[in-house]
N, C-alpha and C positions, 0 to 999 in steps of 0.2 A: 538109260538110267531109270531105277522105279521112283524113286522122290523126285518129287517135283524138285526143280528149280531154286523156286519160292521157300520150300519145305526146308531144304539145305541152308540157304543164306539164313531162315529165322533160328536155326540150330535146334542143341536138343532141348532146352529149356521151352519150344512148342510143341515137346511130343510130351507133355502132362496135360492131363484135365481133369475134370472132375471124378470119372470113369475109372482113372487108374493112371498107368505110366505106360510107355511109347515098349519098353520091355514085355510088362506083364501082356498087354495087345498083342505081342507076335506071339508071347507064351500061344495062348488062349488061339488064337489063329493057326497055331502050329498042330493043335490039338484037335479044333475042329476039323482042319486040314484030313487028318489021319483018321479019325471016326466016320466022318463025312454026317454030321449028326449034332446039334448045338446043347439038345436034351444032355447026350453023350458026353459030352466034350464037361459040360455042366459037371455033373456026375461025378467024373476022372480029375478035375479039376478041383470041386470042391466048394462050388461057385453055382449062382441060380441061373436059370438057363438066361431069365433078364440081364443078368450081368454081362455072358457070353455075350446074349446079343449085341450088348451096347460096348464092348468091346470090339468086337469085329465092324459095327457102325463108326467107330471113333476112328479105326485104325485106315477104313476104307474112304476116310474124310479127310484124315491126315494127308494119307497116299493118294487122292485123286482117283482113286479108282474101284471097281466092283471085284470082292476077290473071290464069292462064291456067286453060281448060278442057282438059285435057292427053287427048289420043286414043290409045291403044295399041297400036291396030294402024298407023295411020299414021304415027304419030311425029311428027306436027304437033302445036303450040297453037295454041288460040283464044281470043283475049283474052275475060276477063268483062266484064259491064256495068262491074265496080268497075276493071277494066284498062283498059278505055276510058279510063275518068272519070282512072285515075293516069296514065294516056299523054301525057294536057292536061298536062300538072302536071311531067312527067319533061323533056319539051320545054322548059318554060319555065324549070326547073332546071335543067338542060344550059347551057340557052345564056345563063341568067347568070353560071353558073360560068366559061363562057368569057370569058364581056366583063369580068368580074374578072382572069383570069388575061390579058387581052389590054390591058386599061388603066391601065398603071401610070402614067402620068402624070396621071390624073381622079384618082388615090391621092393622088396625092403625094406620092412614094416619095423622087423628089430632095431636094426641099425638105425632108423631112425628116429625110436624111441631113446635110442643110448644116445642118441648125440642133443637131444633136447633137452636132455637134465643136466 
């Protein structure tokens, strides 16, 4: 499993910080991921490449683990084995977050409005 342990029992109320939310992190990670590039990722984003940075730092601190192999003279990353493994995992977060945010009626959201008044 990629979360720790630890990470799971304190839930998601410890995946905020000052940096942003435990979503916007794999946003931002999923991105980098794909450009292989933080400038990039910045850029497509809309966000200072400091942000990025300190995003993929929060998210790699959460997680216990290092998720790119960062190059210095290139300026490229390259995902780790454990960035592979959270890339599965960012995907299928992503695109739940959207089908939440895109299905208000499998909510319930009317029905619930009528029966409050």
């Amino acid at each position: 499993m990629l979360l720790s342990s630890s990470l799971a029992r304190r839930g998601p109320s410890s995946w905020k910080g000052a940096n942003g939310n435990f979503l916007c992190w794999i946003e931002t990670f999923q991105v980098v991921a794909s450009t292989r590039h933080f400038t990039s990722a910045a850029i497509q984003l809309g966000y200072s490449q400091t942000t990025v940075t300190l995003h993929i730092k929060a998210l790699e601190s959460q997680l216990g683990v290092t998720l790119f192999e960062r190059h210095r003279f290139s300026r490229t990353v390259v995902l780790t084995k454990a960035g592979r493994c959270a890339l599965e995992y960012a995907g299928r977060l992503l695109a739940l977050a959207d089908e939440i945010k895109t299905a208000p009626d499998s909510l319930g959201k009317q029905s619930d409005l009528a029966g409050a008044r």
